[in-house]
C-alpha positions in Angstrom: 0.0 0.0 0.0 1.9 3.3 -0.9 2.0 6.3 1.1 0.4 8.5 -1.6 -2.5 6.4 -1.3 -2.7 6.0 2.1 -2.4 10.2 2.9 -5.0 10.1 0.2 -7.6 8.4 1.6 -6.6 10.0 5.5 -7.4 13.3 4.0 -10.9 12.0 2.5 -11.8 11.4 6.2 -10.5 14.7 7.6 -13.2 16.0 5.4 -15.7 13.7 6.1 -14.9 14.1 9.7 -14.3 17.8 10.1 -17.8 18.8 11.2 -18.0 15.8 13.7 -16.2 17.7 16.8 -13.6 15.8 18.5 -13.8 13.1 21.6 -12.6 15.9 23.2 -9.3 14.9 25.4 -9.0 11.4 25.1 -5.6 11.1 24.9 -2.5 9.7 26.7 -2.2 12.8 28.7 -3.8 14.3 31.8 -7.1 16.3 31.1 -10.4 14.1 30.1 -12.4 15.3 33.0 -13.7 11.8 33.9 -13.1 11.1 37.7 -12.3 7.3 38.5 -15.8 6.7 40.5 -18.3 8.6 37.7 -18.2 8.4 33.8 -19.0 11.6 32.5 -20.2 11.5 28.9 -18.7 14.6 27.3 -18.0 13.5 23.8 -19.9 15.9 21.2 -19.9 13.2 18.3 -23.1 12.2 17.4 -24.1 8.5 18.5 -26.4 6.4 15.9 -29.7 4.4 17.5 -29.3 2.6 20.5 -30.2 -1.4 20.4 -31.4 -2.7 23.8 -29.5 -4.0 26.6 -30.7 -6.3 29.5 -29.7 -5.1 33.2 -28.0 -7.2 36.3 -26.7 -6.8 39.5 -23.0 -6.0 39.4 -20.3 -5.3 42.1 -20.5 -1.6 41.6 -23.1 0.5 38.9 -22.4 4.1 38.3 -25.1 6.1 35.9 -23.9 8.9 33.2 -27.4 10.2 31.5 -28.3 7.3 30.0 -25.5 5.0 30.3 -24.9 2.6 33.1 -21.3 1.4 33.7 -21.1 -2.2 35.9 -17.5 -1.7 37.4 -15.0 -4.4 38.5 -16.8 -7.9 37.3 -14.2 -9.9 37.8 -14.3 -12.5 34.5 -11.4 -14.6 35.2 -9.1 -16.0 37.5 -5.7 -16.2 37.1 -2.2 -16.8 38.4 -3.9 -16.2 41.7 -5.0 -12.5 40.7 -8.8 -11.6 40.1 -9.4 -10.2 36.3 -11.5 -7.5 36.4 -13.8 -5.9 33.7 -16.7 -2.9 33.4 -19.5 -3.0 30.9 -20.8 -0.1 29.5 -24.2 -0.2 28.5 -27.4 2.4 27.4 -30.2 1.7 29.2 -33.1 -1.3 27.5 -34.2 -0.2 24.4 -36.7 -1.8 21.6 -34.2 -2.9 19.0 -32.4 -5.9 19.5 -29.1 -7.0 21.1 -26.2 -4.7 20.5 -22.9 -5.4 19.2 -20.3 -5.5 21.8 -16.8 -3.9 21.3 -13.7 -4.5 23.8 -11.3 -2.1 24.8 -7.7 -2.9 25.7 -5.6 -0.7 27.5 -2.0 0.5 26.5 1.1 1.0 28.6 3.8 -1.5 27.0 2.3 -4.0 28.3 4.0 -3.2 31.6 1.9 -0.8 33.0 -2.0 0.2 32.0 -5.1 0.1 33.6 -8.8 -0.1 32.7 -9.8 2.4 35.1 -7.6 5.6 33.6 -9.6 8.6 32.3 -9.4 7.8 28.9 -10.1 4.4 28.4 -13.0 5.7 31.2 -14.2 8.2 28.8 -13.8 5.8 25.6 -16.2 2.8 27.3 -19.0 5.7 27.7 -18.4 7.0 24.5 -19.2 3.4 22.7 -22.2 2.9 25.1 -23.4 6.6 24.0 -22.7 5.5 20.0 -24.9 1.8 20.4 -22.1 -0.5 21.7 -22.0 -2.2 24.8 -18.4 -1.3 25.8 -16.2 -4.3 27.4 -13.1 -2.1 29.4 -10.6 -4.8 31.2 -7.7 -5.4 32.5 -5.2 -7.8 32.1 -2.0 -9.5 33.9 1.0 -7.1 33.1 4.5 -8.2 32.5 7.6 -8.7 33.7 5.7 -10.8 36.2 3.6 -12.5 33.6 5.2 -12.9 30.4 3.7 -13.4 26.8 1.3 -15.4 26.4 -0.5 -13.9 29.8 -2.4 -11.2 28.2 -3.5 -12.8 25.1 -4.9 -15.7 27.1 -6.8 -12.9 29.4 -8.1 -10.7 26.7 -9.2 -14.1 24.6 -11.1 -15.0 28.1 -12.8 -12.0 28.0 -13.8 -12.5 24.4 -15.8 -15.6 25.9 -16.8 -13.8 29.2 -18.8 -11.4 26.6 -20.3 -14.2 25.0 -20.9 -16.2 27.9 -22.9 -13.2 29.4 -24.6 -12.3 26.2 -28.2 -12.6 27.3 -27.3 -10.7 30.8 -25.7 -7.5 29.1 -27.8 -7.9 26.3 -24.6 -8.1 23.5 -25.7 -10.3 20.1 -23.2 -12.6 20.6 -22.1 -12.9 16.6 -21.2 -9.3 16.6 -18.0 -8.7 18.7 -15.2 -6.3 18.3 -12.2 -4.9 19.8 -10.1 -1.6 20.1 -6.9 -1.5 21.8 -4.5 1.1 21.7 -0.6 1.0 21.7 0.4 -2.5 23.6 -3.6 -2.7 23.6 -3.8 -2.8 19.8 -1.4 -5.1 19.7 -3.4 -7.3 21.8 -6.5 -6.3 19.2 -4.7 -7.6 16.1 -3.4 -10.4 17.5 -6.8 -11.5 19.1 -8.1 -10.5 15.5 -5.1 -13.0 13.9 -5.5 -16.1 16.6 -7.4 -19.2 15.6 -9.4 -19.5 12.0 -12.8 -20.2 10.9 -15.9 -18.1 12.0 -15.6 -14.9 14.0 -18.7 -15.3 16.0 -17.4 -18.5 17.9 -15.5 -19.0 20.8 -12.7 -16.0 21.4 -12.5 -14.8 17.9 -13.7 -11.3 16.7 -15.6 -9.7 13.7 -14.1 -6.4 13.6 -10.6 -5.3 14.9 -9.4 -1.8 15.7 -5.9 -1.1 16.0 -4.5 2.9 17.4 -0.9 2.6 17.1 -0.3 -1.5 17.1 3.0 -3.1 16.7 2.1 -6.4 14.3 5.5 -7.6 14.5 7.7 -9.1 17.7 10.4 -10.8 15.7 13.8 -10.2 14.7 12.5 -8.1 11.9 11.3 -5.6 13.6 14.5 -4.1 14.5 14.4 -3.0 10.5 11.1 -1.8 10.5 11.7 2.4 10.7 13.9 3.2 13.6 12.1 1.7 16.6 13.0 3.3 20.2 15.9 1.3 22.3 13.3 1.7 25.3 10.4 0.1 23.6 12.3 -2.6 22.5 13.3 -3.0 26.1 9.7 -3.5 27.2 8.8 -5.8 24.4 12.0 -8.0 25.7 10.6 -7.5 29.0 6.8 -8.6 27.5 9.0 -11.8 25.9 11.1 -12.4 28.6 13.9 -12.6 26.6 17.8 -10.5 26.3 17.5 -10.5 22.5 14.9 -10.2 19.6 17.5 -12.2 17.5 16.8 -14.9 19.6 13.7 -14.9 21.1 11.7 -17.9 20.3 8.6 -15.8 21.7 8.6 -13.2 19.2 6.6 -14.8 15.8 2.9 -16.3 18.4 3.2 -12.6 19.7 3.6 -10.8 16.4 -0.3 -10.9 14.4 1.4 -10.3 11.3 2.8 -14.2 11.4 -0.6 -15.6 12.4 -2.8 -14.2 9.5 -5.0 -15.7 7.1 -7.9 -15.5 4.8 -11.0 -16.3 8.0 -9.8 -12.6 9.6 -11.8 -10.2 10.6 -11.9 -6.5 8.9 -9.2 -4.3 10.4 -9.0 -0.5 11.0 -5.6 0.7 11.5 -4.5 3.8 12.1 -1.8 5.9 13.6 0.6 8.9 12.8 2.9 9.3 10.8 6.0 10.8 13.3 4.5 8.6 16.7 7.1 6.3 18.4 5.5 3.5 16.3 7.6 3.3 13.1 4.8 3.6 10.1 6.6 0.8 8.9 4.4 -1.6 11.5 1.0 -0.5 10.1 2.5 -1.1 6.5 3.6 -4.7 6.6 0.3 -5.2 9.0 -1.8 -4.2 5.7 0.3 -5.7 3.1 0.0 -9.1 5.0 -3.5 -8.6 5.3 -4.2 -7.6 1.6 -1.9 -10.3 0.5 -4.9 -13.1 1.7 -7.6 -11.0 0.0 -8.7 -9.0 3.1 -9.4 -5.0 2.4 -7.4 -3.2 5.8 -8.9 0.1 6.4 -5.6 2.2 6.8 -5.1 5.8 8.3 -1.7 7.6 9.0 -2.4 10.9 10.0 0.2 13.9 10.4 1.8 14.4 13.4 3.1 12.6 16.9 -0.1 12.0 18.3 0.3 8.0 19.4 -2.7 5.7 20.6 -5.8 7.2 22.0 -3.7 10.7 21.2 -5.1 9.9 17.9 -8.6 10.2 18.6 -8.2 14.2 19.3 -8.5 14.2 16.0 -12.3 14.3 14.4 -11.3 12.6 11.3 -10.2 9.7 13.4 -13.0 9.7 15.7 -15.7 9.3 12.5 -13.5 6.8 10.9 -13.5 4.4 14.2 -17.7 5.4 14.3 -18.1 4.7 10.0 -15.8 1.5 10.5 -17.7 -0.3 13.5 -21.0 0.9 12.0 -20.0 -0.9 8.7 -18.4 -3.7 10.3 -20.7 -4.5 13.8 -23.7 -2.7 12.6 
């Protein structure tokens, strides 16, 4: 996929998205305005019609207008830690089960945590927009090396399924968007396994903000990756070298791909601390087993949920899971 086509079709949705307003300060920074025991639903961008959602107990229920957020369901057990998880959900409506669409937290996979502002703000903004939002957590390296997270986030794939009927998710229509370590996560749960994505803990629809596809040796020629995230990825391995780090191809998506994926969004900028050259061979793998990746580089350093500052961003993620989810 060339860059001139890829600037091309970011500057299509900068058009289409300019008159959207932002998800005003969802970033990686300081400044959303979401405290840690209240949602606030702030976001300006219009929400499409709101399936219906069933309601049930849970260990702790906030209310923002009309969307109710179930905090701290624990969904699995593990490595003698309790896996916790909030739903996001709009009150019943008349319309059906809603698609469901899981976020996963960033932070080089040795840090993160479901209950920051932004992913906060991002889990009402998808219940506001029709989805019921999945926001978790999962174990964290160095003490729980690769493949800890994948296994956590694929249990909570079945955790949404399991609890379909309860949260009142359609159970064939589940999603993800994960940002930085997260997105990895997202295309690797999107990558993992074949066959249909409505089954087990596979996924119809995969967004990725700022997703590394490949662990291996390789990516040490991919751009001109950071000494320090290379560092954390060894860490994530538990390995000294990428040269020899028998870890590196079942955590890297782009080695797991094949024709029964689901669609993938992926997007980040073009002078982040993610080389470009990740989202490129991430699309070119994809495209190479007849899928058709969505693909957005925008201008800029903004890195992860920084990305969704910008409108054009924001309608893209909205246009895709529309498309996509339904």
């Amino acid at each position: 996929m060339s860059r001139r086509r890829i600037r091309i079709t970011a500057l299509i949705l900068l058009v289409l998205g300019s008159a959207l307003g932002g998800l005003a300060g969802c970033t990686d920074r300081a400044g959303i305005g979401v405290s840690a025991d209240a949602v606030q639903s702030t976001s300006p961008l219009p929400t499409r019609p709101s399936p219906t959602s069933g309601s049930a107990p849970a260990p702790s229920q906030t209310k923002a207008g009309a969307v109710s957020v179930y905090r701290d369901i624990v969904y699995r057990e593990a490595s003698g830690e309790q896996l916790r998880l909030d739903v996001c959900r709009r009150a019943r409506g008349a319309d059906g089960p809603r698609p469901a669409v899981l976020l996963i937290h960033g932070g080089a996979f040795v840090a993160g945590d479901k209950d920051t502002p932004k992913w906060q703000e991002l889990c009402s903004w998808l219940a506001e927009s029709g989805y019921v939002a999945v926001n978790l957590n999962y174990r964290l390296a160095p003490v729980h090396r690769f493949p800890a997270a994948i296994e956590d986030v694929q249990a909570a794939v079945e955790w949404t399924r399991a609890n379909a009927l309860t949260n009142g998710v359609d159970p064939d229509r589940v999603g993800v968007l994960g940002g930085s370590a997260g997105a990895n996560l997202a295309q690797l749960l999107g990558t993992s396994g074949a066959g249909s994505t409505s089954l087990g803990s596979r996924v119809a629809a995969v967004v990725s903000l700022s997703g590394a596809a490949d662990l291996t040796e390789r990516a040490l020629t991919l751009g001109d990756p950071e000494p320090t995230q290379i560092r954390r990825v060894l860490d994530y391995l538990g390995c000294v070298e990428l040269t020899t780090c028998p870890a590196g191809a079942p955590a890297s998506p782009i080695t797991q791909v094949d024709p029964s994926d689901p669609p993938f969004l992926l997007a980040q900028s073009e002078e982040e601390s993610l080389p470009v050259e990740q989202t490129e061979v991430m699309a070119d793998a994809l495209t190479e087993v007849g899928a058709q990746p969505e693909v957005l580089i925008r201008p800029g350093r903004a890195h992860a949920t920084g990305l969704l500052d910008d409108p054009s961003v924001t309608a893209a993620v909205l246009a895709f899971l529309a498309r996509t989810l339904g």
